[in-house]
C-alpha positions in Angstrom: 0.0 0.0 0.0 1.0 3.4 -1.1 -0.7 6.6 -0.8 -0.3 9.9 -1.5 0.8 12.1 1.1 -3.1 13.8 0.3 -4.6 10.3 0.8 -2.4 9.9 3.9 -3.8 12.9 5.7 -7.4 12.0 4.5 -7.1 8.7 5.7 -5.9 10.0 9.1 -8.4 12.5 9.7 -11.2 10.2 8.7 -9.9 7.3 11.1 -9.9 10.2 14.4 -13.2 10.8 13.4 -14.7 8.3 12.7 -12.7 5.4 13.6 -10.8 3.3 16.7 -7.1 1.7 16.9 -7.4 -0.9 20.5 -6.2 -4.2 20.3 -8.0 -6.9 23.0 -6.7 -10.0 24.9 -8.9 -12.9 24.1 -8.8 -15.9 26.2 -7.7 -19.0 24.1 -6.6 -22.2 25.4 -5.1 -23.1 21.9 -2.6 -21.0 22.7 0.7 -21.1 24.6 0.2 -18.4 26.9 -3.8 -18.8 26.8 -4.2 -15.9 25.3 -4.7 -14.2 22.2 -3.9 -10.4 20.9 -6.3 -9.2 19.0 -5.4 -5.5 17.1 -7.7 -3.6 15.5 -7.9 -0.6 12.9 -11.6 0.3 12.5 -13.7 2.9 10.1 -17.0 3.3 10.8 -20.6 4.4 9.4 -24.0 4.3 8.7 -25.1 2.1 6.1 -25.8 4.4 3.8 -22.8 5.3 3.4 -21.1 1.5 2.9 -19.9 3.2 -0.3 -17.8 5.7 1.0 -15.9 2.8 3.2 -16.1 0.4 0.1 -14.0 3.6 -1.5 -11.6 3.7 1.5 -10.9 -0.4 1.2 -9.6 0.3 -2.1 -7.9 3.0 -2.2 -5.9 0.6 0.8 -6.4 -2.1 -0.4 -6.7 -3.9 2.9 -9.6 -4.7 5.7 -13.1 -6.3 5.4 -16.4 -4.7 5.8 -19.2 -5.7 7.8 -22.6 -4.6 8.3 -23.8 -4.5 12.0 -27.4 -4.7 13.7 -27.5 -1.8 14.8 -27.3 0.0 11.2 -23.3 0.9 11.2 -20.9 -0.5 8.8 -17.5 -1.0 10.1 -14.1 -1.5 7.2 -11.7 -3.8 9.6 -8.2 -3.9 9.3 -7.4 -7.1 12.0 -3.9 -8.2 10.5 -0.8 -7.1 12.0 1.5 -6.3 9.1 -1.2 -4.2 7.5 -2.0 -2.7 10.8 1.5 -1.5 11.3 2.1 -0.6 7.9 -1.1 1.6 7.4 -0.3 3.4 10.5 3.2 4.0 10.0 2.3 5.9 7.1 -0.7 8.2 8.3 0.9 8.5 11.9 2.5 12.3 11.0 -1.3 13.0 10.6 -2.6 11.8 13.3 -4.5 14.5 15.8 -6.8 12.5 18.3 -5.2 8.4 18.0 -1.8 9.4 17.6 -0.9 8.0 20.6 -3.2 4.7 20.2 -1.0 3.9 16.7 2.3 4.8 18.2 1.5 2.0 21.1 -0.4 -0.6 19.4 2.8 -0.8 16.5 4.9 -0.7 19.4 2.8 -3.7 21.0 3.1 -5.7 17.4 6.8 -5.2 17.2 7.3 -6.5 20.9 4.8 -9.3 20.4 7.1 -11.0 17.9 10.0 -11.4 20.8 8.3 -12.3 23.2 9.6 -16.1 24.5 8.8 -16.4 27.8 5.6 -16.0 29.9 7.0 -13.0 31.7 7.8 -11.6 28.2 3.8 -12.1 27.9 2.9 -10.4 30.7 4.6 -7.4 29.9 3.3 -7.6 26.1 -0.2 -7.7 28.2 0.9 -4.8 30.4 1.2 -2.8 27.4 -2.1 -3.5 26.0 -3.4 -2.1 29.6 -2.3 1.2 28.6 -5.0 1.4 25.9 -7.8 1.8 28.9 -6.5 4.9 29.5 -6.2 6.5 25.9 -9.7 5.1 24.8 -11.7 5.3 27.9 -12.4 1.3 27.9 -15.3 0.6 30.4 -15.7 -2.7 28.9 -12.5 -4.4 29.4 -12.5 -7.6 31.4 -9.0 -9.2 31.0 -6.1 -7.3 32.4 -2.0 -7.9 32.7 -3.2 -8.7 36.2 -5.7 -11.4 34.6 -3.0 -13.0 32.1 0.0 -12.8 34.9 -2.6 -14.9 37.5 -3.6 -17.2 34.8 -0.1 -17.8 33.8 0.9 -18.6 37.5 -2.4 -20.9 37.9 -0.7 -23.0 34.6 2.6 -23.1 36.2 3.7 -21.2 32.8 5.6 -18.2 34.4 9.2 -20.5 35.4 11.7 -18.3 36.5 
């Protein structure tokens, strides 16, 4: 993906207005520290005006659209190396979530060292920072959450 510095900006001011950078941890016992990071870049409006997010997907060329219940279309960008690369580009633009991007690409880089359980755990206690900078009232699973559950498993050896 390339855009023009015009599309850059455009794309930036769009996604602080209408749009959300967080990233989740999911519980998933598939994994090896039972968790899951989940990132997210998300546009969002009506759905009468899918088209206009239709128009942003390809001038990206990433992200899938969905239509909720509630009447709001939402263009999702859920993989890492698109997330990272999208918002290394637009970042300089940034007003409002310039602070979410700068700490979910810095959560993405660190994610791909981490080894150890305690490596997890501070991974995790990264993501807690988003609370903060998105005024999360909804969040159930915490560092706190992941470091107990890792103890309970016997998966944080010294």
């Amino acid at each position: 993906m390339r855009l023009k510095e015009t599309d850059k900006a455009y794309v930036a001011g769009f996604l602080d207005g209408d749009g959300s950078i967080y990233v989740r941890i999911k519980p998933n016992k598939s994994y090896r520290f039972k968790f899951q990071i989940a990132p997210s870049v998300v546009f969002f409006q009506s759905k009468e005006n899918k088209k206009f997010l239709q128009s942003i997907q390809c001038l990206l060329g990433i992200g899938n659209i969905r239509e909720r219940k509630d009447g709001i279309c939402e263009l999702m960008i859920q993989r890492e190396h698109e997330i990272i690369l999208l918002l290394r580009q637009i970042e300089k633009y940034l007003k409002l979530k310039r602070k979410q991007a700068q700490l979910i690409v810095k959560i993405l880089d660190q994610k791909q060292s981490v080894k150890t359980g305690h490596d997890f755990v501070q991974l995790t206690a990264l993501i807690d920072r988003f609370e903060k900078l998105n005024y999360s009232k909804k969040r159930k699973i915490s560092a706190q959450v992941v470091q107990d559950t890792l103890e309970a498993e016997d998966l944080l050896t010294p």
